[in-house]
N, C-alpha and C positions, 0 to 999 in steps of 0.2 A: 353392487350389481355390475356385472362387466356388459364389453361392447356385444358378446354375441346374447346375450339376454336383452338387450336392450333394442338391438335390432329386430330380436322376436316378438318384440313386443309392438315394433313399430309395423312391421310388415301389414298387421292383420286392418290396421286403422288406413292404410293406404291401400291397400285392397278394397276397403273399404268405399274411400272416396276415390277412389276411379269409377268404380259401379254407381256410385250416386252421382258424377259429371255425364257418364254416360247415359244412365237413364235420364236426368233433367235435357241434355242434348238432342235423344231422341222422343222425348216428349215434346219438345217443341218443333221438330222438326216434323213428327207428324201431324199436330195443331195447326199446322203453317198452308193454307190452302191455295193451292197453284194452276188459273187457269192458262190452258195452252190457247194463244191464240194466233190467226193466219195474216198473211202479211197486209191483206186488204182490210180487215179487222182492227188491227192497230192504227193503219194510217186511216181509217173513218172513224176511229175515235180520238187519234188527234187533232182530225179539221174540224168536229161538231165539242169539240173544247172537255171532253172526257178525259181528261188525263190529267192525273193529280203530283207525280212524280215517278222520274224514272231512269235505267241505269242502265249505260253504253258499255261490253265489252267487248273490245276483239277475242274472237276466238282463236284457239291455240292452232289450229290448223288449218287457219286462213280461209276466205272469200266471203265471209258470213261476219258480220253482227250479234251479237245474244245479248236482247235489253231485255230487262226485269223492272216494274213498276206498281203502281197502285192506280187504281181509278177512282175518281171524288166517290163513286156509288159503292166501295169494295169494304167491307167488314176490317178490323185492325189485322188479324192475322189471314187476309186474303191478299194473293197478290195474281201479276200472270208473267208471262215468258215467253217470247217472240224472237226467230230467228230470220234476219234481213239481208238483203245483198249486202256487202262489201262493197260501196260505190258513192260519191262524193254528191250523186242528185238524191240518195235516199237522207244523207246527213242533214243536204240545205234543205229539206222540205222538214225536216224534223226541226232545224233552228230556224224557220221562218214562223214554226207552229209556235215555237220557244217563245219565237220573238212578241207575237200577236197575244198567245195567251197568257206568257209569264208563269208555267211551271216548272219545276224545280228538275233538272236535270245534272247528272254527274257521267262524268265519258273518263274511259282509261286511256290514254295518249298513248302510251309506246305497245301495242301487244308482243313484243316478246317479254318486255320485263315483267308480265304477271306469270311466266310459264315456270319458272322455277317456285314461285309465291305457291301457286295452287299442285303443284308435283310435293311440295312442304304440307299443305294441309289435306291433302288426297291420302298419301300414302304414309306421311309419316306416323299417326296414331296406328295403322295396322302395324306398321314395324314396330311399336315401342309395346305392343300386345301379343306379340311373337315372342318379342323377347322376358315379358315379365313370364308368357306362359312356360316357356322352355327354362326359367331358371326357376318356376315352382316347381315342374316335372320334374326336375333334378334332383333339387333341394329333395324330394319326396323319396325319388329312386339310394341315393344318397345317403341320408340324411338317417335321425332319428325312423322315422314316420314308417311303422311297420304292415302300412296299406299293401305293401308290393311283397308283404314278407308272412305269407300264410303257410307256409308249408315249412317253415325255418324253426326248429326248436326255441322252446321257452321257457328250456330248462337253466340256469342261473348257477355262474362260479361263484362261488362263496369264497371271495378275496380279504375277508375281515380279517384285519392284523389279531385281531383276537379271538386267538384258538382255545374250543371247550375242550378238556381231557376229562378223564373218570375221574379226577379229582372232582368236580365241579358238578359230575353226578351222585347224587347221595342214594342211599338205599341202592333195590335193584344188582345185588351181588351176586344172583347168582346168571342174571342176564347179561352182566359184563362180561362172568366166565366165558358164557356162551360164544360175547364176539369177540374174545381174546383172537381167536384162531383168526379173525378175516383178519386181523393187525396184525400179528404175524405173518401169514401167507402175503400180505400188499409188502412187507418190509422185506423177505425173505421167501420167494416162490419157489427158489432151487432146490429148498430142505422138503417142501412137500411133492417137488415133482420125481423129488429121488425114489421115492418109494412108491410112486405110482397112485397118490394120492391126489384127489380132486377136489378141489374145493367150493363152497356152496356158492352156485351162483346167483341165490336170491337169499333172501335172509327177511322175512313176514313179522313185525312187532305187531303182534294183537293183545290188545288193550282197551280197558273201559279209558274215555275220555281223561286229562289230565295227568296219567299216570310218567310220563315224561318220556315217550318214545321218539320225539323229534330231537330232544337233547341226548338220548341216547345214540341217534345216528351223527350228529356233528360230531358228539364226543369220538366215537370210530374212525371217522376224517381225522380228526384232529391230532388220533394216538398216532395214528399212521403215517401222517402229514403227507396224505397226497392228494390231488383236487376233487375237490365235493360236487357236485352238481346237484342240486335241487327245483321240484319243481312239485307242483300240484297236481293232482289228476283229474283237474275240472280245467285244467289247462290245455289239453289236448282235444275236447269235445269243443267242437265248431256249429257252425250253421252250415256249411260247406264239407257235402262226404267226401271222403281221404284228404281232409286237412290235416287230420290227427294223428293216420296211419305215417303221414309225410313227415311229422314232427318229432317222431318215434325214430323212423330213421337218419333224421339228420341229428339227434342230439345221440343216435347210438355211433354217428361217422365223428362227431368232436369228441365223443367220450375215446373213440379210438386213438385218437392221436393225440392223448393225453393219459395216456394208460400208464402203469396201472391207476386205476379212479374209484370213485364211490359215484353213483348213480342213487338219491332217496327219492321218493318219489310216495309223497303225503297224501292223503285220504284215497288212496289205490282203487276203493269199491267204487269212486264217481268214473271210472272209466273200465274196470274190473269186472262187471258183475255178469252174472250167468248168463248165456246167449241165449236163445232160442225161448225167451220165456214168455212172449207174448205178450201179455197185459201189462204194462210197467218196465218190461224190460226190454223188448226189441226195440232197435236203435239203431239202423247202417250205421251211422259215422261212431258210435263208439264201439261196436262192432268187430267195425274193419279196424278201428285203431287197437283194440285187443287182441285180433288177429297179426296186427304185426309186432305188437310187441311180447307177443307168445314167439312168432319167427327169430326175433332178433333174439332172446334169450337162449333159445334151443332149438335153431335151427339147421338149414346145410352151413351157414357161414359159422367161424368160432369168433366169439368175443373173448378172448384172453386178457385176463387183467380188470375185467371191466366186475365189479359186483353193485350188484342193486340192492339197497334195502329199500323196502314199502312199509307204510304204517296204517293201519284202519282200526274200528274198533269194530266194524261189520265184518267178521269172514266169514259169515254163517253166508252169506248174498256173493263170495267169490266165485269163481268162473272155475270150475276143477281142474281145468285143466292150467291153470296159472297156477295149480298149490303141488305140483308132478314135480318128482325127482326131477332133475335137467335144469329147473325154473325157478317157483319158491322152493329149494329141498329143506329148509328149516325154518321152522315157526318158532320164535321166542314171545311167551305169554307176558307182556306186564300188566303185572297183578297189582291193585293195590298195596300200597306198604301199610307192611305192621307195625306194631309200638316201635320195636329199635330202629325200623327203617324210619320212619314220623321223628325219630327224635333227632337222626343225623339230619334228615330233610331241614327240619326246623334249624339248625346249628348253620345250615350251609347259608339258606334266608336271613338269617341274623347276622350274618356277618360285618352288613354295614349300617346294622340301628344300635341303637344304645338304648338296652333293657335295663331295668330295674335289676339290682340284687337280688330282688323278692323273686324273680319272676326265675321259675325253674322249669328249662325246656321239655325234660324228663317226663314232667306231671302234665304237663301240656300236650304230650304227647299221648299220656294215658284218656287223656279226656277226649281225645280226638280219629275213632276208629270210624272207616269209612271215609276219612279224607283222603283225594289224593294232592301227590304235591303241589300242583296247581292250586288246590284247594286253602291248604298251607300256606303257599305262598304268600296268597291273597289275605289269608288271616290277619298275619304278619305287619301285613301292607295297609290292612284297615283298622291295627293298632294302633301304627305310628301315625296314621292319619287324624284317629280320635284321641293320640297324645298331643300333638300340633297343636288342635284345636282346643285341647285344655290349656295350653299353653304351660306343658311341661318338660323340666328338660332330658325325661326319661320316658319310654313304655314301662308303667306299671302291670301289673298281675289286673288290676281295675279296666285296662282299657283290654288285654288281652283276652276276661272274661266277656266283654262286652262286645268286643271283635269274633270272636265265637260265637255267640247269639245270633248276632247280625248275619255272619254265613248262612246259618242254619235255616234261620227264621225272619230276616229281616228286620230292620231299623226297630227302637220300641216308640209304641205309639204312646207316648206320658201323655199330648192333649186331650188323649180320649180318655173320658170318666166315666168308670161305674155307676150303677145306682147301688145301696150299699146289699141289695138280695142279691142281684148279679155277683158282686164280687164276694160273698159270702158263697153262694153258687157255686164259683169257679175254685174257690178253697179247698171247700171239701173235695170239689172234685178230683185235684193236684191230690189232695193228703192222698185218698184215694187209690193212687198210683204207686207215693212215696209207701203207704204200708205194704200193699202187696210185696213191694220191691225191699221191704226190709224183711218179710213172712216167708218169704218164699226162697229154697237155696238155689236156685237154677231161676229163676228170672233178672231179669238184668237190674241194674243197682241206680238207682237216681243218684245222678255227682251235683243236679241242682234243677232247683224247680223253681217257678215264679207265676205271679199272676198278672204281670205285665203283660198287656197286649202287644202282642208282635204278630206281623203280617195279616190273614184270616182267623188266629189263634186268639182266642182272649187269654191265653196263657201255656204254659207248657213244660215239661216234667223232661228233664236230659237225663236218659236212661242211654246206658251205658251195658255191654256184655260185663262180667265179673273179669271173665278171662278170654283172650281171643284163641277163636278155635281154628280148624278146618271142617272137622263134622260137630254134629248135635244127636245127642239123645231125642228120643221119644218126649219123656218128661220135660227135657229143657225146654222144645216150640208147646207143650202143652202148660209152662208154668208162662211162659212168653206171651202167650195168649193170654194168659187168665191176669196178669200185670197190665197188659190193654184193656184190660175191661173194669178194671178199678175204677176207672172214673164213672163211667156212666152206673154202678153198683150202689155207690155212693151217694150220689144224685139220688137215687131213686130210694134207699134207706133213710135220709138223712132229710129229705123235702117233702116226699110220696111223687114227686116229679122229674119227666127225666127231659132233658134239651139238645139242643143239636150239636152240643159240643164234644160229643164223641164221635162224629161222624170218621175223622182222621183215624182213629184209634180201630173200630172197626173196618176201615179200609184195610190195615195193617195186618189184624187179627183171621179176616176170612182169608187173604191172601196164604198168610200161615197154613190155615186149615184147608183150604184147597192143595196147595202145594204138598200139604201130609198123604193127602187121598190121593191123587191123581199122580203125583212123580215119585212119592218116598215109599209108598208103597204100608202106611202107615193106619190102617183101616182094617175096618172088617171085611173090605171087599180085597185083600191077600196083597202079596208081593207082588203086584201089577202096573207098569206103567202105563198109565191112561194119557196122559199127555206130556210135554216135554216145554222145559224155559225156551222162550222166543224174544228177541229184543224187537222185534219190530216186523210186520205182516210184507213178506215181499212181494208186492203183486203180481201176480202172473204166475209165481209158485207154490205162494201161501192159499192166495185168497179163494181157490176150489179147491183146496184139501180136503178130502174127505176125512172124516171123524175113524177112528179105530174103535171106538164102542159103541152100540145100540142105545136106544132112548130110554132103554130100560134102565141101561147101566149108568147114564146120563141123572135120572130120577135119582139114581141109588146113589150114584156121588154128591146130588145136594142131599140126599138125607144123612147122608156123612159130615160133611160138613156142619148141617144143623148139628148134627148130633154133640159132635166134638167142643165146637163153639157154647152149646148147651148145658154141654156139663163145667167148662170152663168157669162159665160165667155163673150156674153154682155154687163152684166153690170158692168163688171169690167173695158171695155173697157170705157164705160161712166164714172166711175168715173176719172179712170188716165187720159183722154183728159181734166178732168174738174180739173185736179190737174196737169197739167204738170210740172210747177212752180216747186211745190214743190217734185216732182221726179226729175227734176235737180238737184234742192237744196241738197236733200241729197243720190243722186249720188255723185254727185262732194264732199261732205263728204266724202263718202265712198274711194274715190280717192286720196284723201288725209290722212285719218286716218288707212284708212283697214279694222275697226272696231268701231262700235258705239254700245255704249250699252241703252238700255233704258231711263236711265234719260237721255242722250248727245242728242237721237231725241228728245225727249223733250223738250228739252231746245233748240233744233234748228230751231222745228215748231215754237214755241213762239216769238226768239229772231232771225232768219233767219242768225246767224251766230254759229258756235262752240264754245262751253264754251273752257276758259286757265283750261288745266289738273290740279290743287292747290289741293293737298292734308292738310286734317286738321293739320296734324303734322308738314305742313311750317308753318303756320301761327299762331301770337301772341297772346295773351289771348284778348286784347282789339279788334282785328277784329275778333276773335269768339261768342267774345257778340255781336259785331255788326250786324254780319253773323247769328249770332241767333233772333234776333227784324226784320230781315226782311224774309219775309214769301217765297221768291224765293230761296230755295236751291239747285235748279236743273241744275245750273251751275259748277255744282263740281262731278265731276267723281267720284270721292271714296267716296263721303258723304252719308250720308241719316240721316236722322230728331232723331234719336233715338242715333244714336253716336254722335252726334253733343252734345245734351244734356248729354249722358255722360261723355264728355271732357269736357264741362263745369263743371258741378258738381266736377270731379277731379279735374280741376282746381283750381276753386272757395277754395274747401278745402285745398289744398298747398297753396294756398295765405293767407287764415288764418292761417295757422301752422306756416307759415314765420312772419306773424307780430305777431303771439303770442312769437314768437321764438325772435324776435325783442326788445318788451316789455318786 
């Protein structure tokens, strides 16, 4: 700890006890009770023997006496105070009084030398409270202490010796395209102003959560290397109107004299969002701070040099006039990443654990649609955490399956137990799922199921698309449907009773089926948009929308829904009656293992029993060749066709180093 920390620390405990001498000083100073008394008063109660002890001083400005005393009859903290001639018959008749009744008296001999004494404790405490107050003003005006500094921007250089490039961004290629040009235009402005070209002075990353659009704007600083300024957009909105609009200008006068810059400027909709909207949205002070940073962007002044990127995942809630050529002129969507984005993602995260052999980023990334990098990341993070804790010196493919769950579904609940109908129950209900998703070509494919309770779920079925799309057929959401409703199908064939554990599943299923009626246009009620995807009700916009259909048509889109959901559920029924078998089959799996993953039904629809768990690493070089010439590898839990061949190959070449080693 150095001396100016150490100072700081003292400061507040001496602050402290000054305020505690002084209120203890004035507490007793007011406790202290002081009668005034006159000079006949005093001298009749020194001759009738009333005077218990008392105090002579000259006064500072001569002719006058000022004694202070107590009387026999006066409480502890009463006193009185008498001011008497200056004169040698008032002294003798006070020391005749001394003499006869023997009270305790004290006299100051010289009066000038008390006049410097009491000029010391008169005035010096005001001076030394002058001076502490004027060096905390200071200290305050000064200092840290951003009391005096509400109008001063709090937007932040980003001075870190360590610069992110697109190297360190994975996936996301065709949004780098995008901000190739501000990196060039910051490095090289005279090639685009030759041609009369202008370039964007805002630049809008809209994105679901996670998808990495704040590492996308460092990366852009970074390519460029010229200073970043970052700040938040909850940072501007005050308790004080035009603190904000004030903050807007003073961090747009540093961005000037640091030009050319990057201005990012994170969650943009908490200071951003639509004006005039009343309910939820009228606000002076963010207001007026949007009104001026519309000014500063495209206003009479130019900002040369300066580019701003923003990032939100709400622009449906932005201000229109913030999304105007001049301002934001381009919006780059990030999207979540696909398989091969997921799988550089994954490569970039790994760079500083040390994975298992086994563990193939590729197929990790196939198992994984719907993450974003964030997501990933954290996977990653909650592998090597549950490797730690086994105390291994690798992430295997075990913690990485388990690290997956856990994102999804949360921790597994192992202390909580079945009763054995429950978890026979919850069996069929999984198989359930798993056959539709093997009956069916367009519903999505279980990569693993279990009857472990996790989170709310007393189990759960990881169903997967086959293949990642942009659109869907008809049939696809109408097999996608009828795969959610396997479980509760099952249940009710299998018991004659059905439970509340399909609740999830139907959440899932009617959303589907609304979504077909009302936006896709996928109904007997025609190619009609009825309603429209909303991520969240903006008040004051949203919340008196009026409806675009009548109550009739209202009626007619639940009976659509019924209907759809009706026949789904159907034919779900007709397939699992005509698969009972094998919803036994791998029920009573499920009852015995807990968990089956992909290749293990696989291999149990084919061979109607459970593959032996045999991992590569038991087994000898010579049944790995042999295990490689036959085409069924789907009886081995950890395998798959690509590791297989590279433990061969490793092998193969140890076996010639050994006989070269030999020879």
């Amino acid at each position: 700890m150095n001396k100016k920390d150490i100072k700081k620390g003292i400061v507040p405990y001496v602050v402290l006890l000054v305020i505690m001498i002084a209120v203890i000083y004035f507490f007793n100073v007011l406790n202290v009770k002081v009668n005034e008394l006159s000079y006949n008063e005093f001298m009749t109660s020194i001759n009738n023997n009333e005077v218990k002890e008392l105090n002579i001083v000259p006064s500072i400005d001569g002719g006058v006496y000022e004694i202070t005393g107590k009387m026999k009859n006066y409480k502890d903290k009463e006193t009185f105070k008498v001011r008497v001639p200056l004169s040698d018959e008032v002294i003798n008749k006070i020391a005749e009084a001394n003499d006869k009744y023997d009270f305790k008296m004290t006299t100051e001999s010289d009066p000038n030398g008390s006049v410097w004494l009491l000029v010391l404790f008169q005035f010096l405490p005001l001076v030394l409270l002058g001076v502490f107050a004027f060096f905390l003003i200071s200290k305050q005006i000064g200092g840290n202490n951003k009391s005096f500094d509400f109008g001063k921007s709090r937007a932040k250089l980003d001075d870190s010796n360590k610069k992110v490039t697109f190297n360190d961004v994975a996936g996301l290629k065709e949004e780098k395209e995008e901000l190739k040009e501000l990196i060039d235009f910051l490095k090289n402005p005279k090639r685009f102003q030759k041609l009369g070209a202008r370039i964007p002075k805002g630049v809008l990353l809209v994105g679901p959560p996670g998808t990495g659009k704040t590492l996308l704007a460092r990366a852009v600083a970074g390519e460029a290397n010229v200073p970043f300024y970052y700040i938040s957009g909850s940072d501007f909105v005050e308790l004080f109107v035009g603190v904000g609009a004030s903050r807007v200008r003073d961090m747009f006068r540093q961005a000037k004299h640091n030009a050319p810059c990057l201005i990012f400027i994170d969650e943009i909709d908490a200071v951003g969002r639509q004006r005039g909207t009343g309910l939820g949205g009228g606000h002076d002070e963010r207001e007026q701070t949007l009104n001026q940073l519309l000014t500063e962007m495209d206003g009479f002044g130019a900002n040369e040099g300066i580019i701003i990127i923003a990032a939100t995942n709400r622009a449906d809630v932005l201000d229109p006039a913030l999304l105007r050529p001049g301002r934001f002129d381009r919006q780059v969507t990030v999207n979540l990443p696909d398989v091969k984005a997921r799988e550089e993602i994954l490569s970039v995260h790994a760079r500083n654990k040390i994975l298992d052999k086994n563990v193939t980023l590729g197929n990790l990334a196939k198992r994984t649609p719907g993450f974003s990098g964030a997501d990933l990341e954290n996977l990653l993070n909650e592998a090597a955490l549950l490797a730690v804790r086994r105390n291994k010196d690798a992430i295997t493919m075990s913690e990485v399956d388990e690290a997956t769950d856990r994102v999804l579904m949360g921790p597994a609940k192992k202390s909580k137990k079945y009763t054995d109908d429950e978890k026979r129950l919850v069996s069929y209900h999984e198989a359930g799922h798993v056959v539709l998703g093997l009956k069916l070509n367009s519903a999505n494919v279980v990569q693993k199921v279990t009857i472990i309770p996790r989170s709310y779920a007393g189990g759960y079925a990881m169903m997967v698309p086959k293949e990642e799309k942009y659109t869907q057929t008809k049939r696809e959401l109408l097999e996608q449907i009828t795969g959610l409703l396997g479980g509760r199908v099952s249940e009710e064939l299998n018991f004659g009773e059905i439970t509340t554990g399909a609740h999830n599943d139907f959440e899932k299923a009617t959303k589907i089926a609304r979504a077909m009626v009302t936006e896709y246009g996928m109904s007997d009620l025609g190619p009609v948009q009825l309603e429209h995807q909303s991520e969240g009700v903006f008040l004051g916009r949203d919340y008196n929308k009026s409806r675009n259909f009548s109550d009739i048509v209202a009626h007619e889109i639940d009976e659509e829904i019924r209907k759809i959901v009706g026949e789904c559920y159907k034919k779900a029924t007709e397939i699992l009656k005509a698969n009972a078998d094998l919803v036994k089959l791998i029920a009573d799996a499920l009852l015995e293992r807990e968990t089956l993953t992909k290749e293990q039904i696989e291999y149990l629809v084919e061979h109607k029993e459970l593959p032996e768990d045999t991992s590569l690493e038991d087994m000898t070089l010579d049944e790995l060749r042999e295990l490689a010439r036959d085409k069924d590898i789907k009886g081995y839990s950890k395998l798959n066709k690509d590791e297989l061949i590279r433990l061969l190959e490793a092998n193969d070449v140890k076996a010639q180093e050994e006989e070269e080693e030999q020879e």
